[in-house]
C-alpha positions, 0 to 999 in steps of 0.5 A, spaced: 500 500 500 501 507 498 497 510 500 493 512 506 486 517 506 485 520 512 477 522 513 472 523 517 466 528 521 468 534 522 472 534 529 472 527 530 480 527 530 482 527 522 488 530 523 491 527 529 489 521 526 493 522 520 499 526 524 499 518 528 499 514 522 505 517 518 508 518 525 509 511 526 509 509 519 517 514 519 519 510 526 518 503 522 524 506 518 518 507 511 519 513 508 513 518 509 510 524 507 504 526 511 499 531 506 494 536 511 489 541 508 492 544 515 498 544 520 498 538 524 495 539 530 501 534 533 507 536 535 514 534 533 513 531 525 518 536 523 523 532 526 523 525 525 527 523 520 523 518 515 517 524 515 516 529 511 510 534 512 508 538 507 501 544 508 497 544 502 491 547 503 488 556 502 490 561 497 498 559 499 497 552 495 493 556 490 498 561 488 503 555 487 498 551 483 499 559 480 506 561 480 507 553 477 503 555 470 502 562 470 508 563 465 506 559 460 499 563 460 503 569 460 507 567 453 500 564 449 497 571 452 501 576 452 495 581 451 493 580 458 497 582 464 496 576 469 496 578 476 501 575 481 501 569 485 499 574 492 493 576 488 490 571 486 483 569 490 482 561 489 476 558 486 472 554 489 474 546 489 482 549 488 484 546 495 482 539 492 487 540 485 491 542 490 492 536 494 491 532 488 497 536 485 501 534 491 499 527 491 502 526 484 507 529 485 509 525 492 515 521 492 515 516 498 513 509 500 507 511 503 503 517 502 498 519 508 493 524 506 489 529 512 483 529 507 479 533 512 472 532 514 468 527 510 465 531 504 472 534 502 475 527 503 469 524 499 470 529 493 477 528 493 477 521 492 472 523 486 475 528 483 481 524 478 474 522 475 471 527 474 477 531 471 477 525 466 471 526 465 470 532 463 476 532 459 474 527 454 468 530 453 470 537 452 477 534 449 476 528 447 482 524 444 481 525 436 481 533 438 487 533 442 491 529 437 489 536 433 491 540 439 498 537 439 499 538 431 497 546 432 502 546 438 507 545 434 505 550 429 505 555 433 511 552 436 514 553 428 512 560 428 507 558 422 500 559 426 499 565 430 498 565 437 490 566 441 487 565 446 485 557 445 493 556 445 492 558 453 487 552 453 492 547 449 497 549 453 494 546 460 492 540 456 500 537 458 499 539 465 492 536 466 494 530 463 501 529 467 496 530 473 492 524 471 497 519 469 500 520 476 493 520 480 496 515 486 487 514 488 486 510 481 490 505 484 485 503 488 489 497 490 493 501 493 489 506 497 488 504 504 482 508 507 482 510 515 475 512 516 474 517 523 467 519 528 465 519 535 461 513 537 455 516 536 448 514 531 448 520 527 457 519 526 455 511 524 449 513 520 454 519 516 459 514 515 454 508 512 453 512 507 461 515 505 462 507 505 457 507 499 461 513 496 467 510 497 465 503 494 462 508 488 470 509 487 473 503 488 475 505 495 475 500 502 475 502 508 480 498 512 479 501 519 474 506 523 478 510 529 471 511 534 471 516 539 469 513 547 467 515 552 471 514 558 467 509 564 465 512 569 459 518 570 452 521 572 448 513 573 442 514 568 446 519 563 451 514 563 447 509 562 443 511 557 449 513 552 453 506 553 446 503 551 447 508 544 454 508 544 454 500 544 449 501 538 453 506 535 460 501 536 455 495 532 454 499 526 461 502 525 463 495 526 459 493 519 464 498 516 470 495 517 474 493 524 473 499 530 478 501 534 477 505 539 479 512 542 477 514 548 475 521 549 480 526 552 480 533 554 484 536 550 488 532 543 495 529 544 500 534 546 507 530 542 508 525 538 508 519 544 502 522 545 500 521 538 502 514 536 499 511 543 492 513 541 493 507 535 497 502 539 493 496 537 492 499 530 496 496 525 497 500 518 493 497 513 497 492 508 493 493 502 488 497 499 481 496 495 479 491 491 481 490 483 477 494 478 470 491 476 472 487 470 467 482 465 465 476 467 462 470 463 454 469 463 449 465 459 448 470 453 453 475 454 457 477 460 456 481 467 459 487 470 459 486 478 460 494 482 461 494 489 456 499 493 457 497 500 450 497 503 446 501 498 439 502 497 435 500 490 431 507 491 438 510 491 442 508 485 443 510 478 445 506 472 446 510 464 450 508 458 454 514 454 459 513 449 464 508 452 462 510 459 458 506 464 455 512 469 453 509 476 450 513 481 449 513 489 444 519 491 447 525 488 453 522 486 456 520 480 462 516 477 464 515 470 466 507 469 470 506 463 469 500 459 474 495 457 474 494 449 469 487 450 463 490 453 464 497 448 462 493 443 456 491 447 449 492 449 447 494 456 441 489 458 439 491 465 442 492 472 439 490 478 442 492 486 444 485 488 443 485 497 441 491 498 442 495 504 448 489 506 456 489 506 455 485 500 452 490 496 453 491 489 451 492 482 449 487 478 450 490 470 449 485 464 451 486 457 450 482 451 454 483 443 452 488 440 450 486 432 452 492 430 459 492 432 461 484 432 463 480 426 457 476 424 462 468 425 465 472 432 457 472 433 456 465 431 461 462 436 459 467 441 452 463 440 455 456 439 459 457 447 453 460 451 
């Protein structure tokens, strides 16, 4: 495994866990990066020697991503006068390019990623597709390939210069970032999943578990928050029977370790790391990507959604791509080679609201698109 993602509720402790995991990762002798929306609530990281901590988050990642290609804008639009990288105001979803930057370009055994609260952590995890998505429709590759030969000719001095240059000319940047996307490896992405030991947390976290099956993503772990024993009788009582509940639902997600409630967070590294003793770094990632298989009459694309719901999912097909979505969120599958050249026959969510469940597409040879004897033996074998 490569990488870790960090995420959680907000204030569940996200960024300690994070800071803990990389800390102990560097003292196994591993060479670690820690990635943090912020500066890491736990003190000496910067001082261990197998760790390197980097701050990526707020108009100073911003102005990076700026400075970094603002002088390839000014040479293709020299008309304009660019503002420096100090005045530069970040556009919303600029944080999340950033760290997504910052993850391509991390050069370390293992990658440990304070994600921050869970709706910033799940648009991380899907933000490579969706720059891939909408790349290929605004730019598929017929048109890319057109870009490139007008690049050179302005590069030849025999087309003159305008603004569509400025768009071409972050097309090599863009598809840098996405060629070294770490998360499409789900196989090696590990994913720490943070929250209190509460109903209204384990409910929040059921449904990122589907998000991140969406993706390819597996929670490996969930960090949860106790309280200590001891209290008020009947209060205490009364929250042990719902945190025991809450303990049961979390369970079904991925195994619990607990943390129990502190007044204040861990005041240096020891501190850190003893709130994990126990919690082992997880070994591998997610599952493989979704591949075909076999059926009678065709073959079948089976995609993981951990406890989804029928009235929750959505299935269309464009072009090459399989569109899935969970509630309000999307992915775009792209399909293999085999499965391009056939119809989509139906779906059906298979366990529904379980641990197991998963979408179940079927496809069937296009007639269109496959040789009429290739069609025959298909036949012959089904």
């Amino acid at each position: 495994m490569h990488t870790l993602l960090v995420t959680g509720p907000g204030g569940a402790g996200t960024s300690t866990v994070a800071a803990a995991a990389a800390l102990r990762s560097a003292r196994s002798g591993r060479e670690t990066l820690l990635l943090a929306r912020g500066t890491p609530p736990v003190a000496g990281p910067d001082d261990e020697p197998h760790l390197a901590v980097r701050s990526v988050g707020g108009p100073r990642a911003v102005g990076e991503l700026w400075a970094a290609h603002a002088q390839t804008l000014t040479g293709l639009l020299p008309h304009l006068t660019l503002p420096p990288a100090t005045s530069v105001v970040p556009l919303p979803g600029a944080e999340d390019l950033a760290l997504l930057a910052a993850l391509g370009d991390a050069d370390a055994d293992l990658v440990v990623v304070d994600a921050g609260p869970l709706a910033d952590g799940l648009a991380l995890a899907a933000l490579p597709g969706t720059l891939r998505w909408w790349l290929d429709q605004l730019l598929p590759p017929s048109v890319r390939a057109l870009a490139a030969v007008r690049t050179a000719g302005v590069s030849a001095g025999a087309v003159r210069p305008g603004p569509i240059d400025a768009v071409i000319g972050a097309l090599p940047a863009l598809e840098r970032l996405l060629r070294s996307d770490r998360l499409a490896d789900a196989s090696g992405t590990g994913v720490w999943l943070t929250g209190e030991a509460r109903g209204p947390a384990a409910a929040a976290l059921r449904r990122a578990t589907t998000v991140l099956g969406l993706h390819g993503l597996v929670p490996a772990a969930v960090v949860a928050r106790v309280l200590p024993a001891g209290g008020p009788e009947d209060w205490w009582r009364d929250r042990a029977a719902a945190q025991e509940a809450a303990l049961g639902a979390l369970a079904e997600l991925a195994p619990v370790h607990a943390v129990q409630e502190a007044p204040e967070g861990p005041a240096d590294g020891a501190a850190a790391l003893a709130l994990l003793d126990g919690l082992d770094l997880p070994a591998s990632g997610g599952p493989p990507a979704p591949a075909p298989r076999r059926v009678e009459g065709g073959w079948e694309l089976s995609v993981p959604l951990p406890f989804a719901d029928r009235g929750a999912i959505g299935l269309t097909r464009w072009g090459d791509d399989l569109v899935i979505g969970v509630g309000e969120d999307r992915r775009s599958l792209r399909l293999d080679s085999l499965l391009r050249r056939c119809e989509v026959t139906g779906g059906r969510l298979a366990d529904p609201g379980a641990a197991t469940a998963r979408l179940e597409v079927s496809f069937r040879p296009d007639p269109q698109q496959w040789p009429a004897d290739l069609l025959a033996a298909e036949g012959r074998t089904s």
